[in-house]
C-alpha positions in Angstrom: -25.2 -17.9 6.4 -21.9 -17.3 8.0 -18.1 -18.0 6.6 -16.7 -19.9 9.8 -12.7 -19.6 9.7 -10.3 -20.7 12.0 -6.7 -18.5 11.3 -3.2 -19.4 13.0 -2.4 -15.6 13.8 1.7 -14.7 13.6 1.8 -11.4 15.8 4.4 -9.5 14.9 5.4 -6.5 17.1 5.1 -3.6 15.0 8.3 -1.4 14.4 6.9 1.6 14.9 6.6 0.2 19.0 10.2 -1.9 18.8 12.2 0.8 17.1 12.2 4.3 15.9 12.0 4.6 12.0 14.2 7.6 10.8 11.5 7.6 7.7 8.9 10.7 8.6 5.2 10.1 6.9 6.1 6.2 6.7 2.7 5.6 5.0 1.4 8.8 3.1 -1.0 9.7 5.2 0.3 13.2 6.0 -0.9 15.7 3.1 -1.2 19.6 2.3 -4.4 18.4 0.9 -6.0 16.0 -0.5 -5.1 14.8 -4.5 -7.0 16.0 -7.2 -5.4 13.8 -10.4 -2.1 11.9 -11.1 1.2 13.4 -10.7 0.5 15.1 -7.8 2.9 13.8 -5.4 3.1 17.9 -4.4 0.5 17.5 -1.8 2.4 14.7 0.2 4.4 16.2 3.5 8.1 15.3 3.8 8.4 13.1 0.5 9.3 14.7 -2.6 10.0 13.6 -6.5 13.3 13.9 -7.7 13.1 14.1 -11.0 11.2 14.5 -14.1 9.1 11.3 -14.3 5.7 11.2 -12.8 5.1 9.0 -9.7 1.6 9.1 -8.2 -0.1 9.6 -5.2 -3.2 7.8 -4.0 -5.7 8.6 -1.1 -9.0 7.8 0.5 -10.1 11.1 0.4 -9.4 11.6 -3.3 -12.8 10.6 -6.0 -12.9 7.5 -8.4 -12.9 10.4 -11.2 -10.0 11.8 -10.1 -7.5 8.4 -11.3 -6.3 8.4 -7.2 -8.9 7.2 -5.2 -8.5 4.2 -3.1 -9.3 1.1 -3.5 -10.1 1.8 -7.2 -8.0 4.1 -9.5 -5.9 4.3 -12.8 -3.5 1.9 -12.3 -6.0 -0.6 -10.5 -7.7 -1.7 -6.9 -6.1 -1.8 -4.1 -7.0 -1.1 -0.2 -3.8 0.4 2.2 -1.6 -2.2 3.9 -2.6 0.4 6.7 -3.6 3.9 7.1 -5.3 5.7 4.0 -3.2 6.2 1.3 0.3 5.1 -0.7 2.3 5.8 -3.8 3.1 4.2 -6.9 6.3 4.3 -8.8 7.1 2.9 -12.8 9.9 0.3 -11.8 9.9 -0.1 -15.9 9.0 0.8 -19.4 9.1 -1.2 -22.2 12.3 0.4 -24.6 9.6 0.5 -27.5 7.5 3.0 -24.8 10.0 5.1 -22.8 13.4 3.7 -22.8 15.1 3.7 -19.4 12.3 5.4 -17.9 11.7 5.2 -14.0 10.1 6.9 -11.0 11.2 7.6 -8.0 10.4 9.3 -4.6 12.5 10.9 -2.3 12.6 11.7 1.3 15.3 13.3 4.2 15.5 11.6 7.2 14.5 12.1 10.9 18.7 12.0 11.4 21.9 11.2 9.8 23.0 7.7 9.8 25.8 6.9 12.0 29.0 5.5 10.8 29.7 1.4 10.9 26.2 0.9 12.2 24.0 -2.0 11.3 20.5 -0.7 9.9 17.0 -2.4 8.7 15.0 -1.0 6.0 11.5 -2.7 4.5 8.6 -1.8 2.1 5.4 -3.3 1.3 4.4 -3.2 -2.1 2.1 -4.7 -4.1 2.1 -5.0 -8.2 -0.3 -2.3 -10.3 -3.4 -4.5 -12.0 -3.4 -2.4 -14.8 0.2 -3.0 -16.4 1.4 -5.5 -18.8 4.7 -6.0 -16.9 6.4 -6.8 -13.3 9.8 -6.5 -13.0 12.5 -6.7 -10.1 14.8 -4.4 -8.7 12.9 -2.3 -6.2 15.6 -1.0 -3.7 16.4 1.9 -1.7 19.4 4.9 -2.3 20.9 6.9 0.4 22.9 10.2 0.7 24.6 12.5 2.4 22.6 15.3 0.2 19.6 15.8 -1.7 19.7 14.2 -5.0 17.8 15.5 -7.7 17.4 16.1 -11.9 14.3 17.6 -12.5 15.1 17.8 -16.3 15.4 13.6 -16.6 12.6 11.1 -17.0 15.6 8.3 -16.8 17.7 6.7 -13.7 18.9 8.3 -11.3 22.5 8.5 -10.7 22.6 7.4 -6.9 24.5 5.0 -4.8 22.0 1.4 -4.4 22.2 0.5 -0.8 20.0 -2.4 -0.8 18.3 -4.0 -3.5 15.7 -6.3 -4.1 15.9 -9.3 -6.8 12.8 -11.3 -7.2 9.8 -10.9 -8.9 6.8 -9.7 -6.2 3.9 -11.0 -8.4 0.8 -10.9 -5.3 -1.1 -8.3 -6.7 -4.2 -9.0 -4.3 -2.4 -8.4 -1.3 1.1 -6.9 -0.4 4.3 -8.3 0.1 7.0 -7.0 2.6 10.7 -6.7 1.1 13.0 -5.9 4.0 16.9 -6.2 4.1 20.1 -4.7 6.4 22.9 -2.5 5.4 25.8 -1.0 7.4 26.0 2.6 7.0 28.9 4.5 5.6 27.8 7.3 7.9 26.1 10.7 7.2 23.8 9.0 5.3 20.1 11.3 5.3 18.4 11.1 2.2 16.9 8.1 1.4 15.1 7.3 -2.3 12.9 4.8 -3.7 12.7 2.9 -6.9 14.8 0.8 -9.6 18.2 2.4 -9.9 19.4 0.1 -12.7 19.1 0.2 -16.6 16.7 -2.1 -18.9 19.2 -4.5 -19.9 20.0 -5.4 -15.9 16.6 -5.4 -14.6 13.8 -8.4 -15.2 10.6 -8.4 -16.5 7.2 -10.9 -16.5 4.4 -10.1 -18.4 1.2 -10.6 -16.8 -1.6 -9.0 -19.2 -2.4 -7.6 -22.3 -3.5 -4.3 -23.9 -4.6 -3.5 -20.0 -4.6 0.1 -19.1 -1.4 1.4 -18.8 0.2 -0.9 -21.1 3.9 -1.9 -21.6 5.2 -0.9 -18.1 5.9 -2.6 -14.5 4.4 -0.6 -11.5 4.4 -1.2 -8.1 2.3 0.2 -5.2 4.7 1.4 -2.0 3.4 1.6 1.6 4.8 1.6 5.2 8.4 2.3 4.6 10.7 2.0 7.3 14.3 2.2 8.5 16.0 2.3 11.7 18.1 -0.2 14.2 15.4 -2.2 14.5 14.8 -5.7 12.4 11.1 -4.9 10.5 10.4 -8.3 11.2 9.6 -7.9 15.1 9.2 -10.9 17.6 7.0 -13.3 16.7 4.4 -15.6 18.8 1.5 -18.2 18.0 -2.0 -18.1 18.8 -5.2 -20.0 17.8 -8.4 -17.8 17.2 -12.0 -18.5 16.0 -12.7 -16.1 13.9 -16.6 -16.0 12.1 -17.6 -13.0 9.5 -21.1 -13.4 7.7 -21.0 -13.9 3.9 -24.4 -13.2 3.5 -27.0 -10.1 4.9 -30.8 -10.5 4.2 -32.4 -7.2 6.4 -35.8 -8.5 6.0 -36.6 -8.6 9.5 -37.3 -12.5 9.8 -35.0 -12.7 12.3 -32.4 -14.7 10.1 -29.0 -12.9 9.0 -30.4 -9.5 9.7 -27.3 -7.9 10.8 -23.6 -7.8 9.5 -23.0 -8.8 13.0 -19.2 -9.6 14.3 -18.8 -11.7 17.7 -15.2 -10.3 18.0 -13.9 -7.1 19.4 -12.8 -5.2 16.5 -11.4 -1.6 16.1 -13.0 -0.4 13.0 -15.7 -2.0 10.3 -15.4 -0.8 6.6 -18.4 -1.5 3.7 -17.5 -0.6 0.4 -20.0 -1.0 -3.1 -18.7 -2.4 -6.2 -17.6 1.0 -7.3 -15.2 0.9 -4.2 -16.7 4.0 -2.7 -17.3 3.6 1.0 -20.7 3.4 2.3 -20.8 2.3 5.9 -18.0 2.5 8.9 -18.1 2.4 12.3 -15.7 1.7 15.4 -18.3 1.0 17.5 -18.5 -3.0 18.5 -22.3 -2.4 19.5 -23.4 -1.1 16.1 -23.9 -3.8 13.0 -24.5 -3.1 9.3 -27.9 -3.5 8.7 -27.5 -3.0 4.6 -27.9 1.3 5.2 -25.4 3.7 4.8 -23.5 5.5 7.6 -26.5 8.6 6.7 -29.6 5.7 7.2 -30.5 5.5 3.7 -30.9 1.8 2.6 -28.6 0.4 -0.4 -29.5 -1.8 -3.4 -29.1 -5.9 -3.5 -25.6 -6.6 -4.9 -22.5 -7.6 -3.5 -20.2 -5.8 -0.9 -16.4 -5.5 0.1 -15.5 -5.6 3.6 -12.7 -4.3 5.5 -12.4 -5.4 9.2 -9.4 -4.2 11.3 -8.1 -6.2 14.6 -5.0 -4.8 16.1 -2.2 -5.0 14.1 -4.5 -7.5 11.5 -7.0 -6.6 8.4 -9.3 -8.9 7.3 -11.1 -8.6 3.5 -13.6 -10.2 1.5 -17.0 -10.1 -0.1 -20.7 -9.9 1.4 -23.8 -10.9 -0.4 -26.8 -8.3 0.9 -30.3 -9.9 -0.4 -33.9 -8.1 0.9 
Protein backbone atom coordinates (compact mmCIF):
# COMPACT_ATOMS: atom_id res chain seq x y z
CA UNK A 1 0.00 0.00 0.00
CA UNK A 2 1.23 3.45 -0.87
CA UNK A 3 0.24 7.06 0.78
CA UNK A 4 -0.38 9.02 -2.65
CA UNK A 5 -0.03 12.96 -1.99
CA UNK A 6 -0.15 15.59 -4.16
CA UNK A 7 1.80 18.93 -2.32
CA UNK A 8 1.65 22.63 -3.72
CA UNK A 9 5.55 23.24 -3.11
CA UNK A 10 6.37 27.20 -2.05
CA UNK A 11 10.31 27.34 -2.98
CA UNK A 12 11.85 29.62 -1.16
CA UNK A 13 15.42 30.62 -2.09
CA UNK A 14 17.37 29.87 0.80
CA UNK A 15 19.40 32.89 2.54
CA UNK A 16 22.35 31.30 2.80
CA UNK A 17 22.43 31.56 -1.44
CA UNK A 18 20.48 35.30 -1.51
CA UNK A 19 22.48 36.89 1.21
CA UNK A 20 25.39 36.46 3.55
CA UNK A 21 24.35 35.81 7.19
CA UNK A 22 26.87 37.55 9.64
CA UNK A 23 25.64 34.61 12.13
CA UNK A 24 28.76 31.82 12.07
CA UNK A 25 27.52 28.04 12.89
CA UNK A 26 23.81 29.21 11.95
CA UNK A 27 22.55 25.75 12.91
CA UNK A 28 24.88 24.00 15.52
CA UNK A 29 26.39 21.79 13.64
CA UNK A 30 29.94 22.82 14.12
CA UNK A 31 31.26 21.12 17.52
CA UNK A 32 34.65 20.45 19.52
CA UNK A 33 32.97 17.21 20.07
CA UNK A 34 30.20 15.67 20.33
CA UNK A 35 27.72 16.22 23.86
CA UNK A 36 27.85 13.96 26.42
CA UNK A 37 24.70 15.30 28.86
CA UNK A 38 22.77 18.67 29.36
CA UNK A 39 24.50 21.91 29.90
CA UNK A 40 27.05 21.33 27.72
CA UNK A 41 26.71 24.13 25.38
CA UNK A 42 30.90 24.09 25.81
CA UNK A 43 31.35 21.82 22.93
CA UNK A 44 29.44 24.22 20.38
CA UNK A 45 32.09 26.45 18.06
CA UNK A 46 31.41 30.21 17.98
CA UNK A 47 28.28 30.28 20.31
CA UNK A 48 28.72 30.74 23.87
CA UNK A 49 26.36 31.07 27.22
CA UNK A 50 26.41 34.14 28.87
CA UNK A 51 25.47 33.58 32.01
CA UNK A 52 24.67 31.30 34.74
CA UNK A 53 21.56 29.40 33.67
CA UNK A 54 21.83 26.29 31.76
CA UNK A 55 20.79 26.17 28.03
CA UNK A 56 21.30 22.90 26.20
CA UNK A 57 22.79 21.51 23.33
CA UNK A 58 21.39 18.66 21.21
CA UNK A 59 23.00 16.52 18.42
CA UNK A 60 22.68 13.49 16.24
CA UNK A 61 25.72 12.07 17.35
CA UNK A 62 24.91 12.31 21.05
CA UNK A 63 22.97 8.70 22.76
CA UNK A 64 19.24 8.65 23.91
CA UNK A 65 21.02 8.10 27.54
CA UNK A 66 22.80 10.98 27.38
CA UNK A 67 19.24 13.53 27.66
CA UNK A 68 20.74 15.26 24.01
CA UNK A 69 20.18 12.99 21.35
CA UNK A 70 18.13 13.84 18.50
CA UNK A 71 15.02 13.26 17.76
CA UNK A 72 14.42 11.92 21.28
CA UNK A 73 15.83 13.61 24.44
CA UNK A 74 14.99 15.30 27.91
CA UNK A 75 12.98 17.96 26.94
CA UNK A 76 11.10 15.84 24.11
CA UNK A 77 11.25 14.64 20.14
CA UNK A 78 12.23 16.54 17.74
CA UNK A 79 14.22 16.04 14.21
CA UNK A 80 16.54 19.35 12.93
CA UNK A 81 14.69 21.89 10.68
CA UNK A 82 18.06 21.10 8.80
CA UNK A 83 21.47 19.80 9.51
CA UNK A 84 22.09 17.69 12.76
CA UNK A 85 21.67 19.43 15.74
CA UNK A 86 20.06 22.76 17.73
CA UNK A 87 19.76 24.33 21.07
CA UNK A 88 17.21 24.88 23.54
CA UNK A 89 16.78 27.84 25.80
CA UNK A 90 14.14 28.27 29.16
CA UNK A 91 12.08 31.34 27.76
CA UNK A 92 10.34 30.98 31.39
CA UNK A 93 9.91 29.64 34.85
CA UNK A 94 7.12 29.52 36.77
CA UNK A 95 7.86 32.27 40.03
CA UNK A 96 6.90 29.26 42.38
CA UNK A 97 10.09 27.37 40.48
CA UNK A 98 12.80 29.91 39.63
CA UNK A 99 11.59 33.34 39.57
CA UNK A 100 12.91 35.37 36.64
CA UNK A 101 14.93 32.67 35.41
CA UNK A 102 16.01 32.56 31.67
CA UNK A 103 18.59 31.16 29.21
CA UNK A 104 20.32 32.50 26.75
CA UNK A 105 23.02 31.94 24.03
CA UNK A 106 25.41 34.16 22.71
CA UNK A 107 27.39 34.59 19.67
CA UNK A 108 29.98 37.56 17.84
CA UNK A 109 29.37 38.16 14.47
CA UNK A 110 31.04 37.58 11.11
CA UNK A 111 31.32 41.74 11.17
CA UNK A 112 30.14 44.82 12.77
CA UNK A 113 26.92 46.20 11.78
CA UNK A 114 27.02 49.31 9.82
CA UNK A 115 25.31 52.42 10.90
CA UNK A 116 21.59 53.42 9.50
CA UNK A 117 21.47 50.20 7.67
CA UNK A 118 18.37 48.10 7.24
CA UNK A 119 18.92 44.34 8.48
CA UNK A 120 16.75 40.92 8.65
CA UNK A 121 17.13 38.56 11.32
CA UNK A 122 14.91 35.02 11.73
CA UNK A 123 14.81 31.75 13.91
CA UNK A 124 13.04 28.67 13.73
CA UNK A 125 11.91 27.26 16.81
CA UNK A 126 9.81 24.87 17.82
CA UNK A 127 8.09 24.43 21.59
CA UNK A 128 9.83 21.66 24.09
CA UNK A 129 7.08 18.49 24.56
CA UNK A 130 8.10 18.01 27.89
CA UNK A 131 7.13 21.51 29.64
CA UNK A 132 3.94 22.62 31.18
CA UNK A 133 4.27 26.13 29.69
CA UNK A 134 4.77 28.28 26.26
CA UNK A 135 5.27 31.69 26.51
CA UNK A 136 6.25 34.70 24.10
CA UNK A 137 8.93 36.94 23.95
CA UNK A 138 11.63 35.15 22.01
CA UNK A 139 13.83 38.02 20.48
CA UNK A 140 17.30 38.85 19.67
CA UNK A 141 20.03 41.52 21.64
CA UNK A 142 22.81 43.09 20.02
CA UNK A 143 26.07 44.90 21.12
CA UNK A 144 28.88 46.59 20.50
CA UNK A 145 30.76 44.18 23.22
CA UNK A 146 30.37 40.92 24.79
CA UNK A 147 27.77 40.79 27.32
CA UNK A 148 28.03 38.47 30.06
CA UNK A 149 27.10 37.55 34.10
CA UNK A 150 28.24 34.32 34.73
CA UNK A 151 27.18 34.71 38.50
CA UNK A 152 23.13 35.22 37.37
CA UNK A 153 20.60 32.66 36.52
CA UNK A 154 18.08 35.85 35.80
CA UNK A 155 17.70 38.36 32.66
CA UNK A 156 20.11 39.75 31.12
CA UNK A 157 20.54 43.37 31.12
CA UNK A 158 20.84 43.98 27.22
CA UNK A 159 19.40 46.30 24.65
CA UNK A 160 16.06 44.12 22.74
CA UNK A 161 16.44 44.79 19.14
CA UNK A 162 13.61 42.85 17.91
CA UNK A 163 11.14 40.92 19.67
CA UNK A 164 8.70 38.52 19.12
CA UNK A 165 5.00 38.59 20.67
CA UNK A 166 2.93 35.66 19.90
CA UNK A 167 2.60 32.45 21.27
CA UNK A 168 4.54 29.71 18.74
CA UNK A 169 2.45 26.65 19.94
CA UNK A 170 3.52 23.92 16.74
CA UNK A 171 5.36 21.68 18.66
CA UNK A 172 5.46 18.94 15.75
CA UNK A 173 7.09 21.05 13.43
CA UNK A 174 8.93 24.51 13.47
CA UNK A 175 7.91 27.84 13.05
CA UNK A 176 10.04 30.68 11.44
CA UNK A 177 9.98 34.19 13.45
CA UNK A 178 11.79 36.64 11.32
CA UNK A 179 11.64 40.60 11.63
CA UNK A 180 13.99 43.85 10.39
CA UNK A 181 15.83 46.37 12.41
CA UNK A 182 18.01 49.38 11.49
CA UNK A 183 21.18 49.25 13.06
CA UNK A 184 22.65 51.78 15.37
CA UNK A 185 26.02 50.75 14.01
CA UNK A 186 28.89 48.73 15.58
CA UNK A 187 26.61 46.36 16.53
CA UNK A 188 28.60 42.51 16.80
CA UNK A 189 27.31 40.48 19.42
CA UNK A 190 24.15 39.18 18.91
CA UNK A 191 22.08 37.04 21.89
CA UNK A 192 19.20 34.92 22.02
CA UNK A 193 16.34 34.49 24.43
CA UNK A 194 13.44 36.46 26.46
CA UNK A 195 15.02 39.63 27.74
CA UNK A 196 11.95 40.64 29.77
CA UNK A 197 10.66 39.92 33.36
CA UNK A 198 7.65 37.54 34.39
CA UNK A 199 5.15 40.03 34.95
CA UNK A 200 5.64 41.34 30.99
CA UNK A 201 6.02 38.10 29.30
CA UNK A 202 2.87 35.47 28.46
CA UNK A 203 2.39 32.18 29.25
CA UNK A 204 -0.07 29.04 27.97
CA UNK A 205 -0.10 25.94 29.70
CA UNK A 206 -0.10 23.00 27.56
CA UNK A 207 0.47 19.88 29.97
CA UNK A 208 0.64 18.62 33.28
CA UNK A 209 3.20 17.07 35.75
CA UNK A 210 5.20 16.34 32.17
CA UNK A 211 8.91 16.24 32.54
CA UNK A 212 10.31 19.26 33.10
CA UNK A 213 7.50 20.83 34.70
CA UNK A 214 6.50 24.54 35.33
CA UNK A 215 8.68 26.13 32.55
CA UNK A 216 8.29 27.37 28.70
CA UNK A 217 11.17 25.98 26.44
CA UNK A 218 11.75 26.45 23.07
CA UNK A 219 14.03 24.55 20.56
CA UNK A 220 16.32 27.23 18.21
CA UNK A 221 17.71 26.36 14.80
CA UNK A 222 18.92 28.11 11.66
CA UNK A 223 19.47 31.57 12.90
CA UNK A 224 20.24 34.16 10.54
CA UNK A 225 20.93 37.88 10.03
CA UNK A 226 22.20 39.94 7.23
CA UNK A 227 20.75 42.44 4.41
CA UNK A 228 18.90 39.93 3.09
CA UNK A 229 14.89 39.37 3.74
CA UNK A 230 14.90 35.42 5.35
CA UNK A 231 11.87 35.13 3.40
CA UNK A 232 13.61 34.72 -0.13
CA UNK A 233 11.64 34.87 -3.51
CA UNK A 234 8.96 32.77 -3.86
CA UNK A 235 7.44 30.60 -6.86
CA UNK A 236 4.65 27.83 -7.42
CA UNK A 237 4.86 24.43 -8.58
CA UNK A 238 2.65 21.28 -8.73
CA UNK A 239 4.40 17.92 -7.85
CA UNK A 240 3.18 14.22 -7.40
CA UNK A 241 4.69 13.15 -4.69
CA UNK A 242 4.03 9.02 -3.51
CA UNK A 243 5.90 7.58 -0.22
CA UNK A 244 4.88 3.86 0.88
CA UNK A 245 3.07 3.64 4.22
CA UNK A 246 3.50 0.14 4.40
CA UNK A 247 6.74 -2.53 3.77
CA UNK A 248 6.01 -6.35 3.77
CA UNK A 249 9.84 -7.94 2.65
CA UNK A 250 8.36 -11.26 2.15
CA UNK A 251 9.38 -11.60 -1.22
CA UNK A 252 5.81 -11.95 -2.92
CA UNK A 253 6.57 -9.41 -5.09
CA UNK A 254 4.06 -6.92 -3.32
CA UNK A 255 5.46 -3.79 -1.23
CA UNK A 256 8.87 -5.44 -0.89
CA UNK A 257 10.88 -2.30 -0.96
CA UNK A 258 10.57 1.17 0.74
CA UNK A 259 10.91 2.27 -2.84
CA UNK A 260 10.78 6.27 -3.77
CA UNK A 261 9.94 7.14 -7.58
CA UNK A 262 11.45 10.66 -6.93
CA UNK A 263 15.02 11.87 -7.01
CA UNK A 264 15.82 12.51 -3.50
CA UNK A 265 19.13 13.54 -1.75
CA UNK A 266 19.12 11.53 1.33
CA UNK A 267 16.64 8.65 2.96
CA UNK A 268 16.48 8.47 6.84
CA UNK A 269 14.70 5.22 8.89
CA UNK A 270 14.46 5.64 12.42
CA UNK A 271 12.86 2.81 15.28
CA UNK A 272 10.47 3.85 17.78
CA UNK A 273 13.37 4.57 20.19
CA UNK A 274 14.41 7.29 17.50
CA UNK A 275 17.76 5.77 16.94
CA UNK A 276 18.64 5.59 13.25
CA UNK A 277 18.76 2.37 11.52
CA UNK A 278 19.00 2.77 7.85
CA UNK A 279 20.33 5.89 5.49
CA UNK A 280 21.32 6.19 2.24
CA UNK A 281 21.85 8.99 -0.54
CA UNK A 282 21.80 6.69 -3.08
CA UNK A 283 18.38 6.85 -5.41
CA UNK A 284 19.15 3.17 -6.62
CA UNK A 285 19.22 1.63 -3.11
CA UNK A 286 15.62 0.99 -1.26
CA UNK A 287 14.91 -0.08 2.33
CA UNK A 288 14.22 -3.49 2.37
CA UNK A 289 13.35 -3.57 6.40
CA UNK A 290 17.51 -4.22 7.23
CA UNK A 291 19.71 -2.00 8.75
CA UNK A 292 22.45 0.02 6.92
CA UNK A 293 24.97 -3.28 8.43
CA UNK A 294 22.35 -6.01 6.61
CA UNK A 295 20.86 -7.33 9.67
CA UNK A 296 17.04 -7.54 9.43
CA UNK A 297 14.72 -5.48 12.06
CA UNK A 298 11.60 -6.59 14.02
CA UNK A 299 7.76 -5.88 12.81
CA UNK A 300 6.79 -2.45 14.28
CA UNK A 301 6.42 0.83 13.05
CA UNK A 302 9.10 3.22 11.54
CA UNK A 303 9.84 7.09 11.20
CA UNK A 304 10.89 8.35 8.04
CA UNK A 305 12.93 11.23 7.03
CA UNK A 306 13.12 12.05 3.30
CA UNK A 307 15.12 15.21 2.10
CA UNK A 308 14.39 16.97 -1.49
CA UNK A 309 16.30 20.11 -1.95
CA UNK A 310 15.54 22.64 0.21
CA UNK A 311 12.24 20.27 1.44
CA UNK A 312 11.95 17.41 4.33
CA UNK A 313 9.32 15.24 4.28
CA UNK A 314 8.28 12.94 7.67
CA UNK A 315 5.95 10.39 8.72
CA UNK A 316 5.40 6.83 9.74
CA UNK A 317 5.93 3.36 7.97
CA UNK A 318 4.28 0.08 8.89
CA UNK A 319 7.12 -2.95 8.20
CA UNK A 320 5.07 -6.37 8.40
CA UNK A 321 7.01 -9.94 7.31
Amino acid sequence: MKGFIIILIILIISFTAIGQNLVPNQNFGNTINCPLGLNNTQVLTDWFNPTGASPDYYNFCATNASGVGIPLNLWGHQFPQIGNAYISLVTYASPSVLPEYREYMEVQLIEPLVTGKLYHWCMWISPADSANLISNNIGISLSDTMVTDFSSQTILNSVVYANYLQITTDNLGWTEIAGSFTAQGGEEYLILGNFFNDTQTNTVQIGQNTLNGEVAAYYIDIVYLGEISCLGTETETEIEITIPNVVTPNEDGNNDLFRLDFPFNKVEIYNRWGQKIFETKDNDAYWDGRTTAGKEVLNGTYFYVIKIKDETYKGYLELLR
